[in-house]
C-alpha positions in Angstrom: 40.0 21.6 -137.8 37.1 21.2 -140.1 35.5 17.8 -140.8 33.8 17.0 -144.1 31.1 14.7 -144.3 31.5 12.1 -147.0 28.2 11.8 -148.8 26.7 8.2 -149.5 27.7 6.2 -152.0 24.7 6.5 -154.6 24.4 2.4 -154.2 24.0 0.2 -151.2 26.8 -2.3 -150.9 25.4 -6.0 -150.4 27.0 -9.3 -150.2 26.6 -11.0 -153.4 25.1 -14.3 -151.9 24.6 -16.8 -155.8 28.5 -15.9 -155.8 28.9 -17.0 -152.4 26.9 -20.0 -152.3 28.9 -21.3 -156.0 31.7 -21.2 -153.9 30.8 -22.8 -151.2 29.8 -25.3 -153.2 32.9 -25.3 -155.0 35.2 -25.7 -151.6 32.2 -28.5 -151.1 33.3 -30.5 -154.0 36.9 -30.3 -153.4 37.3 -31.3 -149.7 35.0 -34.1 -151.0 37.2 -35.4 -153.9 40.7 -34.7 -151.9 40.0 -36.2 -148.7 40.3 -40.1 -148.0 37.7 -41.7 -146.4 39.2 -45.5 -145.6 40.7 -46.1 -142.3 43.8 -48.5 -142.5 43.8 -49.1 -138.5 40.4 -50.8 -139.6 42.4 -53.1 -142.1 44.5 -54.3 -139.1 42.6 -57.5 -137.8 42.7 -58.2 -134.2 40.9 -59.6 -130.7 41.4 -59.2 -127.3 42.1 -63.4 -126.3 39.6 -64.5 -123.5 41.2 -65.3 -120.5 40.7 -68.5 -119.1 39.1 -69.6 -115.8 42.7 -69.9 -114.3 43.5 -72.6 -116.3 47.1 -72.2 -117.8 48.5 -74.4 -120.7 45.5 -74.9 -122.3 46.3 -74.2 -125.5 46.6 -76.6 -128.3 49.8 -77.0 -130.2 48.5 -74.7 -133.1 48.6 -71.7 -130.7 52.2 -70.2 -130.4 52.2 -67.5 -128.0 54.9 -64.3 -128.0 56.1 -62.1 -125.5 57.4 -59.0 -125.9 59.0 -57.5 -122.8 60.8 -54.0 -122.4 64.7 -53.8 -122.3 66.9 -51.3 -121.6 67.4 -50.0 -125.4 64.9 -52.0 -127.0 62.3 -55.0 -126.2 63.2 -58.9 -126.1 60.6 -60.6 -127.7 60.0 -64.9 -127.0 58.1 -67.0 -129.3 57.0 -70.1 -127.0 59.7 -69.3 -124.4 62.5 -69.4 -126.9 64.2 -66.1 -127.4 64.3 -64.4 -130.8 67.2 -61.7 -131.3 65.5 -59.7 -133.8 62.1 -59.3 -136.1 63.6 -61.5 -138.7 64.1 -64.5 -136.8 60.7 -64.3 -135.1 59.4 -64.0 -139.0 61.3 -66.9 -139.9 60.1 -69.4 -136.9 56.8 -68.5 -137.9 56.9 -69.1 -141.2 58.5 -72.7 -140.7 55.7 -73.4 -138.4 52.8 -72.3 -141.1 54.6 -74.1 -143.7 53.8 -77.2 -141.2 50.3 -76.1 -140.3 47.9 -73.3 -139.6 48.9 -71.9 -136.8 47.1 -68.9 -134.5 49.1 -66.3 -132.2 48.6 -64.6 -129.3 50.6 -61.7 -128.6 51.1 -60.7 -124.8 53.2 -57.6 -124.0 54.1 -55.6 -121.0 52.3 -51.9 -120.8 55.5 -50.5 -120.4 56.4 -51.9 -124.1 56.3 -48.9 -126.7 53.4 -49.6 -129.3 55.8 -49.3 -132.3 56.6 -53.0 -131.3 53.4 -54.5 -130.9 52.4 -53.3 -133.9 55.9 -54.8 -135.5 55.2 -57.5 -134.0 52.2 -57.6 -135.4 53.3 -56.7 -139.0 55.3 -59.6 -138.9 52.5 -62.0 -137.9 50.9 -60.8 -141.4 54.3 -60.9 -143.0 54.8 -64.6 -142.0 50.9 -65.4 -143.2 49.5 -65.6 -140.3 46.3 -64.6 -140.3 44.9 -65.6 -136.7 46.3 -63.1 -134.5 45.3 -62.2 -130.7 46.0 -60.0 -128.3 46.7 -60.8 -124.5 45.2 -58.9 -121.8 47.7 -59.6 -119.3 50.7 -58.1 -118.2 54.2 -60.4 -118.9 55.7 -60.3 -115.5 
């Protein structure tokens, strides 16, 4: 078998770099105006409450405190040790007690409680106007 040699090519082949840098410039500019840059988990206001030097029942009556525990098949949430059956009840005790005064809330939930329902809960603490809302650190036994 006889191999032939290709000869050269008469001109060398180089990258074409002003092309390459346009483009790069080009993907640049388009990532840049495509992409969103806000964060809505920063939109979502909230604070770890401080716990108290084993003092219980040292909240004020402004404070309403809710307690979302895990079920079988779903949670059970209390607002001030009264059960609520659903979201839309715990909205609408909360918005009958802002339409009396400014109320605050601190939310305390188990670990085992899927986040999908602390952040419902939440969603309805912003549905209902309130504005104030905390976070417990402890675990609801």
């Amino acid at each position: 078998m006889l191999l032939v040699r290709r000869k050269k090519s008469e001109f060398d082949q180089k990258l074409n770099m002003p092309a390459m840098v346009d483009i790069v410039f080009l993907l640049l500019i388009f990532f840049m105006c495509t992409s969103s840059l806000t964060q809505p988990e920063q939109s979502m206001a909230s604070r770890m409450a401080r716990p108290t030097s084993g003092q219980k029942g040292n909240d004020d009556n402004r404070t309403m405190r809710i307690r979302v525990q895990a079920v079988s098949g779903g949670v059970l949430i209390e607002l001030n040790k009264q059960i609520c059956k659903d979201f839309e009840s715990l909205l609408d005790n909360l918005k009958r007690r802002g339409e009396i005064e400014d109320i605050s809330v601190i939310i305390e939930g188990q670990s085992s409680v899927p986040f999908r329902y602390m952040v419902a809960v939440l969603d309805t603490c912003y549905q209902a106007n309130v504005t104030r809302v905390a976070f417990s650190p402890r675990d609801v036994n």
